[in-house]
VEXKE-250590 format. One line per field, with one value per residue (C-alpha): residue number from 1; x, y, z. Coordinates in nm, 3 decimals. Layout:
# residues N
n = c(NUM,...)
X = c(X,...)
Y = c(Y,...)
Z = c(Z,...)
//
This chain:
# residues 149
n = c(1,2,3,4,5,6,7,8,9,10,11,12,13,14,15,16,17,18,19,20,21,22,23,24,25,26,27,28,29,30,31,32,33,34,35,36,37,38,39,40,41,42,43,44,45,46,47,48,49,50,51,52,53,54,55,56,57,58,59,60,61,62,63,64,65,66,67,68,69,70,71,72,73,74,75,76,77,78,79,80,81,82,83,84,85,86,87,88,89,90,91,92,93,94,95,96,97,98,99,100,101,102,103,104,105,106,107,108,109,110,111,112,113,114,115,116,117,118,119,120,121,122,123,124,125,126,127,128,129,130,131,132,133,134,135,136,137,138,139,140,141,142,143,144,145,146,147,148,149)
X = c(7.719,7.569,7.717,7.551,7.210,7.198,7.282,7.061,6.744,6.881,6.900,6.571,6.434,6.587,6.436,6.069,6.054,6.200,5.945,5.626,5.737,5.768,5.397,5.273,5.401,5.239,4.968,4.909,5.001,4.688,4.497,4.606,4.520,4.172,4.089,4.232,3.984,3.646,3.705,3.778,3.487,3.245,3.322,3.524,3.328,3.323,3.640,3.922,4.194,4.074,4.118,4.470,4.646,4.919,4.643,4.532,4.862,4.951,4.618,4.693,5.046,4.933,4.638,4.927,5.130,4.878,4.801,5.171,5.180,4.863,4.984,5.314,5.154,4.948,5.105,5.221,5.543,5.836,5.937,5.541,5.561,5.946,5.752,5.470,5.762,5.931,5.600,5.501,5.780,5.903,5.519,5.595,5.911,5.798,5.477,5.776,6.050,5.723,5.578,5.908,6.051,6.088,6.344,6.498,6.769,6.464,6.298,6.655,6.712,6.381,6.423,6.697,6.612,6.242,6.467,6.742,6.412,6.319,6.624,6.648,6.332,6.449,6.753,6.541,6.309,6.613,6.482,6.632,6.819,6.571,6.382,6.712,6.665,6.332,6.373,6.656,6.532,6.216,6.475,6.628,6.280,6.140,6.427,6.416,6.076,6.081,6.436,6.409,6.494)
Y = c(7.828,7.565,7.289,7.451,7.476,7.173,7.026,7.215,7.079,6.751,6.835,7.021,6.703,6.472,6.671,6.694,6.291,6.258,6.512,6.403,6.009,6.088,6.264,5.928,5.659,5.900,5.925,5.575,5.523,5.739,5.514,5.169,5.334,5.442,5.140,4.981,5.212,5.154,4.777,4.794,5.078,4.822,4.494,4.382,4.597,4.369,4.293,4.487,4.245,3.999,4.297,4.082,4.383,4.194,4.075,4.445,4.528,4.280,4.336,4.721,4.703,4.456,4.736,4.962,4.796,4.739,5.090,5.161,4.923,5.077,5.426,5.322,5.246,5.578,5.855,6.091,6.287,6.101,6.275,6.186,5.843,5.811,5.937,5.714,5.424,5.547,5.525,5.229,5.048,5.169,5.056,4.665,4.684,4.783,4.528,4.254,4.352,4.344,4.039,3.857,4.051,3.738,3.614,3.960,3.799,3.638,3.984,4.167,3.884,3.924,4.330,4.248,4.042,4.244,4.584,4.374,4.271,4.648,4.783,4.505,4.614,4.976,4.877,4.715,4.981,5.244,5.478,5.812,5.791,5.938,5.578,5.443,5.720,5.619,5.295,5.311,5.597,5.361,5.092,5.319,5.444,5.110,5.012,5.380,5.237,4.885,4.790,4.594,4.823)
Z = c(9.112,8.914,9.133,9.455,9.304,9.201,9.553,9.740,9.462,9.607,10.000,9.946,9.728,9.988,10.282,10.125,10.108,10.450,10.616,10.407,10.468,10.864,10.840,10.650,10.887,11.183,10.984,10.937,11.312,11.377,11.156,11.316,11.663,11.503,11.430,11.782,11.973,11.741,11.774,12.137,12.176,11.988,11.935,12.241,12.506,12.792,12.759,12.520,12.657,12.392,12.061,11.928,11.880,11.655,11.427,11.367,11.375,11.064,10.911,10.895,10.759,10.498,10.381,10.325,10.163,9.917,9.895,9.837,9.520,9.386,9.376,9.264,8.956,8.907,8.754,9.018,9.082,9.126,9.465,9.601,9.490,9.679,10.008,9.944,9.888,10.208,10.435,10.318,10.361,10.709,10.832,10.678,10.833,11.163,11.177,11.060,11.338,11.635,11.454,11.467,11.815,11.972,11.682,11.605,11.365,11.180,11.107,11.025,10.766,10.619,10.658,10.424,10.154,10.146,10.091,9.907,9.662,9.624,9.564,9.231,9.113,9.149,8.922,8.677,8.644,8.614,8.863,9.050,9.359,9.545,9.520,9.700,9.950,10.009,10.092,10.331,10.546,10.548,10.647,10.944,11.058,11.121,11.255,11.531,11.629,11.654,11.732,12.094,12.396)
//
């Protein structure tokens, strides 16, 4: 009995991160296109074409990753700080695979050795597994969305 409570805290655990982390990245999909449609609304008026999409893009991914590393410092629950670890990676990865879509092996390498990078700090820092989790459904997301069709 003991054995099956215990796995479904970790299905349940594993489920929570994976749900949350999905609302993030949408979330901060919703941002991004926010901000696409009050520059293009404002600044390029006449002529939206110009907006570099990639820049705001890059720009955007970059702010979150920041934010990631900031509350991955604060003290909150280990199972929000996994989803916040799982959003914010998955939106790096995907601004690094459509940055780099032209060279696809270039971004899988650096998809690598960026997650390869976590995962040692992760050791170091003798974390749970559901840190691991994190960062490989963030690895698997960003590669759903951005992987070249």
């Amino acid at each position: 009995m003991k054995v099956v409570k215990r796995t479904l805290k970790i299905l349940f655990q594993a489920a929570i991160i994976l749900a949350a982390g999905l609302f993030l990245v949408a979330l901060y999909w919703l941002a991004y296109l926010g901000i696409t449609v009050l520059l293009e609304t404002t600044i390029f008026l006449n002529n939206p074409q110009e907006l570099r999409q990639d820049a705001v893009r890059n720009i955007s991914a970059l702010l979150v990753s920041v934010m990631t590393l900031i509350f991955m410092r604060l003290k909150l629950h280990e199972t929000v700080k996994a989803t916040l670890l799982l959003a914010g990676l998955a939106v790096f990865f995907i601004a690094l695979i459509l940055h780099l879509y032209m060279v696809i092996w270039l971004g899988l390498i650096l998809v690598a050795l960026v997650s390869g990078v976590v995962i040692w700090i992760i050791i170091k820092m003798r974390k749970s597994w559901i840190y691991y989790y994190a960062v490989g459904t963030g690895v698997l997301i960003a590669l759903l969305y951005a992987w070249p069709r």
